[in-house]
Backbone as ProteinMPNN parsed JSONL, in Angstrom:
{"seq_chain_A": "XXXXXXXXXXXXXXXXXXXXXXXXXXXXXXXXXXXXXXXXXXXXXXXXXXXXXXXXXXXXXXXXXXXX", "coords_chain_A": {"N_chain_A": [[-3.474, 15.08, 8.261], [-6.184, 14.53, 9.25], [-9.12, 13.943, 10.438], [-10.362, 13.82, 14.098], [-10.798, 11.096, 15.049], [-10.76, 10.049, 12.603], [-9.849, 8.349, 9.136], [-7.553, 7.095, 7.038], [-6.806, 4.925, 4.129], [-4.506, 4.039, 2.316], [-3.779, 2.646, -0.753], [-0.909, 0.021, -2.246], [0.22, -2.08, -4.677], [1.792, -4.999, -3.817], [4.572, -6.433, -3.449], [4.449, -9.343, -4.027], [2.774, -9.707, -6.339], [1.934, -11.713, -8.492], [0.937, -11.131, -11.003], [2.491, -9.224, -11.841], [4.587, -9.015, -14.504], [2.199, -9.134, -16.734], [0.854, -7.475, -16.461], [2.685, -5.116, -16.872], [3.358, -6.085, -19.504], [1.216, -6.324, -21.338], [-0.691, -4.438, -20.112], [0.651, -1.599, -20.011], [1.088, -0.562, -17.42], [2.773, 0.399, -15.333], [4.241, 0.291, -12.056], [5.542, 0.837, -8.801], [6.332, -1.351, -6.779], [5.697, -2.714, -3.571], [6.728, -4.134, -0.363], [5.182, -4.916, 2.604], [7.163, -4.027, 5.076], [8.221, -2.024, 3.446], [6.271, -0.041, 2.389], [5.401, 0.711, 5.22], [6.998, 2.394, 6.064], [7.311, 4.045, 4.273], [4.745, 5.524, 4.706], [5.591, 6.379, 7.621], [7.638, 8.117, 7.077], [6.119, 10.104, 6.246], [4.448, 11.209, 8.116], [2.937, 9.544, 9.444], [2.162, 8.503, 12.089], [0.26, 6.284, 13.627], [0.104, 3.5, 11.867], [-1.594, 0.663, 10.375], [-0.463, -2.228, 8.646], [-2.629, -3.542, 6.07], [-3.961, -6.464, 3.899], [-5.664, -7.218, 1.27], [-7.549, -10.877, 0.448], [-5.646, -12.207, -1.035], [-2.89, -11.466, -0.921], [-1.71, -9.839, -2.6], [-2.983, -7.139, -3.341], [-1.866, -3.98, -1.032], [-2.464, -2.171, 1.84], [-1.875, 0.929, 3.336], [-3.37, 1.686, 6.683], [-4.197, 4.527, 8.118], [-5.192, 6.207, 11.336], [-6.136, 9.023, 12.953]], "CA_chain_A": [[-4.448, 16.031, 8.743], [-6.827, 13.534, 9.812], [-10.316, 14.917, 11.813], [-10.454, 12.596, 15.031], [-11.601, 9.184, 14.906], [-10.514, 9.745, 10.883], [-9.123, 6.859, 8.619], [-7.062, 7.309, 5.575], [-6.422, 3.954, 3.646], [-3.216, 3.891, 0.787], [-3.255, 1.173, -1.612], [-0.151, -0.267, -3.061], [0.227, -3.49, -5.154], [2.543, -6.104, -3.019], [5.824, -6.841, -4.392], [4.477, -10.64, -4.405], [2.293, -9.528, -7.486], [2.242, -12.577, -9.439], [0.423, -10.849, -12.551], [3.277, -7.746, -12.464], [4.922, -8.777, -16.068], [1.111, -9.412, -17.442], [0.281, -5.84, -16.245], [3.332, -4.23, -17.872], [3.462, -6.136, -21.171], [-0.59, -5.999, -22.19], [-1.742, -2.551, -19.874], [1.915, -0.793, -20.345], [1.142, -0.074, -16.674], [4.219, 0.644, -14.376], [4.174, 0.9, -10.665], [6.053, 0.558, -7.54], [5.568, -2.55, -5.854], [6.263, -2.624, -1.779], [6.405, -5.058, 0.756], [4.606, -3.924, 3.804], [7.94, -3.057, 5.036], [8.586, -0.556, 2.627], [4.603, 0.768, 2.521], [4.492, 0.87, 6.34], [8.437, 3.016, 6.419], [6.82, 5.411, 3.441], [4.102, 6.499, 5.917], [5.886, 7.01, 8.758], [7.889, 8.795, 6.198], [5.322, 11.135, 5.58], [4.42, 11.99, 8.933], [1.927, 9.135, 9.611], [2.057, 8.097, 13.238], [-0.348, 5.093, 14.054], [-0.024, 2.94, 10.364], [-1.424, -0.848, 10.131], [-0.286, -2.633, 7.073], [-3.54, -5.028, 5.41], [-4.197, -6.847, 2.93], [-6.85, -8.254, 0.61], [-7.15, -12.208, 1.032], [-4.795, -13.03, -1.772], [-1.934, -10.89, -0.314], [-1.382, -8.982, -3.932], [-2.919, -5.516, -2.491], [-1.816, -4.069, 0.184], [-3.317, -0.963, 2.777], [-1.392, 1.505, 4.716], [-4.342, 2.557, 7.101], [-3.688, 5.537, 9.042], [-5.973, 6.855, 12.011], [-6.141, 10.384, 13.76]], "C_chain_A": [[-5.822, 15.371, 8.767], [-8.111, 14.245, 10.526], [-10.176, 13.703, 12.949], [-11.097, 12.148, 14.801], [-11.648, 8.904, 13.263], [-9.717, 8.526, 10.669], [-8.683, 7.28, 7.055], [-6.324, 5.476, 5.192], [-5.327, 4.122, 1.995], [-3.512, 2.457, 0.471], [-1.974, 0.866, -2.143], [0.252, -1.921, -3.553], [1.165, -4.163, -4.066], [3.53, -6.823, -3.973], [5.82, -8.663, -4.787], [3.303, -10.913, -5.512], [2.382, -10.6, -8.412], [1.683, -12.125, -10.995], [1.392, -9.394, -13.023], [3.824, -7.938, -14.03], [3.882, -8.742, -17.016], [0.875, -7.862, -17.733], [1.064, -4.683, -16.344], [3.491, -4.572, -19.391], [2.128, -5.812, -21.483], [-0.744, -4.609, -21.486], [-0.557, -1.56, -20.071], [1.385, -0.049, -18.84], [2.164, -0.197, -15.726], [3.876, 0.924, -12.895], [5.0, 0.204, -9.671], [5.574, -0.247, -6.986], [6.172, -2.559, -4.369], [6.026, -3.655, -1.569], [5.461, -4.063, 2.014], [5.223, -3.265, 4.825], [8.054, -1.696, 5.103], [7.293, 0.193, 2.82], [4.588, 1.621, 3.937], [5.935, 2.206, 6.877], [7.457, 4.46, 5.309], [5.737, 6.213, 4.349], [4.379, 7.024, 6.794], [6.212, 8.303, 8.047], [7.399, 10.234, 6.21], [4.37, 11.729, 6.684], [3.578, 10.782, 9.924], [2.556, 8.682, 11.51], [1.432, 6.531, 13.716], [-1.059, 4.41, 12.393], [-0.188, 1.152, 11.296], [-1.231, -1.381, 8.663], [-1.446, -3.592, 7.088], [-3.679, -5.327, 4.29], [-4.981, -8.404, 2.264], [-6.516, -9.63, 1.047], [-5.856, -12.713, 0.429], [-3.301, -12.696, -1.627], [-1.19, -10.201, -1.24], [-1.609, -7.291, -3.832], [-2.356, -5.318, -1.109], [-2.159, -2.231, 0.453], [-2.466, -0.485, 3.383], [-2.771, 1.85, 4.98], [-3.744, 3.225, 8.539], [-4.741, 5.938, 9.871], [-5.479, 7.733, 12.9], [-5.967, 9.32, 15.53]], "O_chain_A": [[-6.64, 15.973, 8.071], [-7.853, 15.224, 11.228], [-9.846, 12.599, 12.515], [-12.144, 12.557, 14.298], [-12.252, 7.992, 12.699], [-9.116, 7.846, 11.501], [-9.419, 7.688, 6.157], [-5.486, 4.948, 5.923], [-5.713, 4.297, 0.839], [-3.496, 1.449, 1.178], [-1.736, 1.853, -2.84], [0.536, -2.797, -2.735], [1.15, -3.374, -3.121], [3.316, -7.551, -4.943], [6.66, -9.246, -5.472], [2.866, -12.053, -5.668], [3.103, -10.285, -9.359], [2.006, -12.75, -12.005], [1.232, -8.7, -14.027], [3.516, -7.043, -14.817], [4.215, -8.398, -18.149], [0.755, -7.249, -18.794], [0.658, -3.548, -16.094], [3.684, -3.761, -20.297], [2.034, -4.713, -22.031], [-0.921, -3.632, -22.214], [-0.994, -0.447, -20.365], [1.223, 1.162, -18.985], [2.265, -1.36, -15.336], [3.164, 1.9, -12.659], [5.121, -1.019, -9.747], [4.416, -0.139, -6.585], [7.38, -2.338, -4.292], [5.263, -4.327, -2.262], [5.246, -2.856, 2.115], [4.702, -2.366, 5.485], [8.04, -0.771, 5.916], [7.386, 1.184, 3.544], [4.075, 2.733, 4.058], [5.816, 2.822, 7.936], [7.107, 5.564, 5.726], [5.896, 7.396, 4.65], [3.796, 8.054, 7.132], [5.544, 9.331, 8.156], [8.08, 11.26, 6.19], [3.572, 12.611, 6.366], [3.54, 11.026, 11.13], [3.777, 8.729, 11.658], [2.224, 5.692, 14.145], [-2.158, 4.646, 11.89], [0.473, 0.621, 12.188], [-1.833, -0.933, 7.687], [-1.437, -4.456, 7.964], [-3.53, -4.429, 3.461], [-4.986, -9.619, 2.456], [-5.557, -9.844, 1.789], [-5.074, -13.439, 1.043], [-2.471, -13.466, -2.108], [-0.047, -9.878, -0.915], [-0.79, -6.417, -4.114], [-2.332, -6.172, -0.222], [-2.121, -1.327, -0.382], [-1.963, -1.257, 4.198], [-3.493, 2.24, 4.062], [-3.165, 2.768, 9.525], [-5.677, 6.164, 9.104], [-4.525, 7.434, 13.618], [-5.918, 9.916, 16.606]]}, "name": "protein", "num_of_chains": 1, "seq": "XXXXXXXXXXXXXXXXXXXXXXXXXXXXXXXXXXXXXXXXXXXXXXXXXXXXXXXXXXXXXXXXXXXX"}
């Protein structure tokens, strides 16, 4: 539900996470890691229509961005 010319950006880590066992043994933090794949299938998913997958330089985050 987008207004025109809107932008919704999702974050999700990148299943090529090289610090994922750091950032469950020391922060006891847990999360779903995607490829951009999987990220860019969960949006459609969810209704999204016009999804680009990006990501930061180091290729560890990654962006669904969705526009109206």
């Amino acid at each position: 539900m987008l207004a025109p010319g809107g932008m919704l950006a999702v974050g999700n880590f990148s299943s090529r996470n090289t610090s994922r066992n750091w950032m469950e043994l020391f922060g006891e933090w847990y999360m779903e890691h995607r490829d951009g794949d999987e990220l860019s299938r969960l949006a459609r998913d969810a209704g999204a229509s016009n999804v680009e997958i990006v990501s930061e330089a180091q290729g560890i985050q990654l962006f669904a961005v969705v526009r109206a």
